[in-house]
C-alpha positions as CSV (number, residue, x, y, z in Angstrom):
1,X,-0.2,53.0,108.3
2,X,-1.8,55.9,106.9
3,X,-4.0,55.9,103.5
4,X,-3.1,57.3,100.8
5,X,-5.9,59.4,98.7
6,X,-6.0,58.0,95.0
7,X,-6.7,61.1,93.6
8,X,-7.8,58.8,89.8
9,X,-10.6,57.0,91.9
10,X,-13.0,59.3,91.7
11,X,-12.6,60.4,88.0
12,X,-12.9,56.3,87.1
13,X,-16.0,56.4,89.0
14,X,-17.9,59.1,87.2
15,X,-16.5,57.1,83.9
16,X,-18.1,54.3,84.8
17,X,-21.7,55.6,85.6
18,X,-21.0,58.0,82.3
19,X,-20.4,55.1,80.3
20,X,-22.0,51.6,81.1
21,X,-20.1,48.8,79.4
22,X,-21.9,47.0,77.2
23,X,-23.4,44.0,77.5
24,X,-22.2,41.3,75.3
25,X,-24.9,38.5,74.0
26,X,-24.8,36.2,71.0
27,X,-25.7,39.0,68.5
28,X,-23.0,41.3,70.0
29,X,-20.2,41.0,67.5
30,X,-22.7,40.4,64.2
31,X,-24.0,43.6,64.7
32,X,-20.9,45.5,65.2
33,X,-20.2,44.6,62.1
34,X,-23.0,45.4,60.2
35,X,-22.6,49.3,62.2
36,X,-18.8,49.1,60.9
37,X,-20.5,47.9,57.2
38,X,-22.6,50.8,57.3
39,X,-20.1,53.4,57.7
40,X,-18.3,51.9,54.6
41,X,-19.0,54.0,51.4
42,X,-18.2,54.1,48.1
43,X,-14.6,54.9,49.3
44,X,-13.8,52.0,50.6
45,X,-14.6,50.3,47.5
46,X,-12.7,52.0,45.2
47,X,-10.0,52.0,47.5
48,X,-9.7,48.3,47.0
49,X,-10.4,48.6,43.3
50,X,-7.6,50.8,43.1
51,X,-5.3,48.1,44.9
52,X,-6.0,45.2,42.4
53,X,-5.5,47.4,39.7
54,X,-2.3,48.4,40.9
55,X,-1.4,44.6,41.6
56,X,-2.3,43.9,37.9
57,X,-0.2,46.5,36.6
58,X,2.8,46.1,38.4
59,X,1.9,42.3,37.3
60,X,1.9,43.2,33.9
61,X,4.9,45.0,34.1
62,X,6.7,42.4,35.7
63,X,6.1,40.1,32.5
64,X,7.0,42.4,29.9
65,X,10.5,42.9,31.9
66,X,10.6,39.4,31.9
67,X,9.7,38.9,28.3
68,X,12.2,41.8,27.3
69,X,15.1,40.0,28.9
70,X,14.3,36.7,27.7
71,X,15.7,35.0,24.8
72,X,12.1,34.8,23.0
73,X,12.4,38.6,22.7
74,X,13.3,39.8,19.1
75,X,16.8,39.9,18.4
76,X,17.7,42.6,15.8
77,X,21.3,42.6,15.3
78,X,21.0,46.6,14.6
79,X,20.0,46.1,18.1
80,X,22.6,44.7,20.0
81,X,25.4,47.0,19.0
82,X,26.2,50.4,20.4
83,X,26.0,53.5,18.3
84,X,29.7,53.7,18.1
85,X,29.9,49.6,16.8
86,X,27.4,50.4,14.3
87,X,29.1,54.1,13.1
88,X,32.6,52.1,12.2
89,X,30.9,49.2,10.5
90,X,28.8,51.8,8.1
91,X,30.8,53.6,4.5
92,X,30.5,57.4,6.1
93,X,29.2,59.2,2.9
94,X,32.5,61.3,2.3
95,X,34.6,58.4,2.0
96,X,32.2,57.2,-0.6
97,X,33.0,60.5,-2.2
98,X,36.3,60.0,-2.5
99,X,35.8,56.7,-3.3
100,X,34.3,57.0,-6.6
101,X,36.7,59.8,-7.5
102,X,39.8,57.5,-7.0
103,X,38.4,54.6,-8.6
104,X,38.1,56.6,-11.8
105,X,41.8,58.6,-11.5
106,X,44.5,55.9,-11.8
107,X,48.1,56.9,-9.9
108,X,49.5,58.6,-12.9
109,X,46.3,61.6,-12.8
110,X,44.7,60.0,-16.3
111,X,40.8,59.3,-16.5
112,X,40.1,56.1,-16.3
């Protein structure tokens, strides 16, 4: 059986002498974290201001919805008709008009 060259064995090699792996110890994973800390700025911070205010809106507009659509909510009766509904059951102001006029003119066209 012949070998086969691995042409990837020698590149892996020069990795590994180019970059040693670390050594882990009891302090290993505290102070990664105060390096990933550190390169936390101001961003970060009002990146996560920025989500609970955006939680307490939606929140907030959640319970008006809720409030709107519940039976606690004001009631007007002007309200809960359409404009149509409300046109038929208001005296338009010719009819009014006219109203007055026949009211004072009886059948026969004498004053009243």
């Amino acid at each position: 059986m012949t070998e086969e060259r691995d042409p990837l064995g020698p590149l892996f090699e020069r990795y590994r002498s180019a970059c040693p792996s670390p050594e882990g110890g009891a302090a290993f994973m505290p102070r990664m974290w105060e390096k990933i800390e550190a390169r936390r700025n101001w961003i970060w911070k009002l990146r996560g201001y920025t989500r609970g205010l955006v939680t307490v809106a939606a929140t907030l507009c959640l319970a008006l919805l809720a409030f709107e659509m519940s039976p606690l909510a004001n009631t007007n009766p002007l309200y809960l008709k359409s404009y149509l509904e409300a046109l038929d059951d208001e005296a338009a102001p010719e009819t009014l008009t006219y109203l007055d006029i026949v009211t004072h003119v009886d059948f026969d066209g004498n004053l009243q």
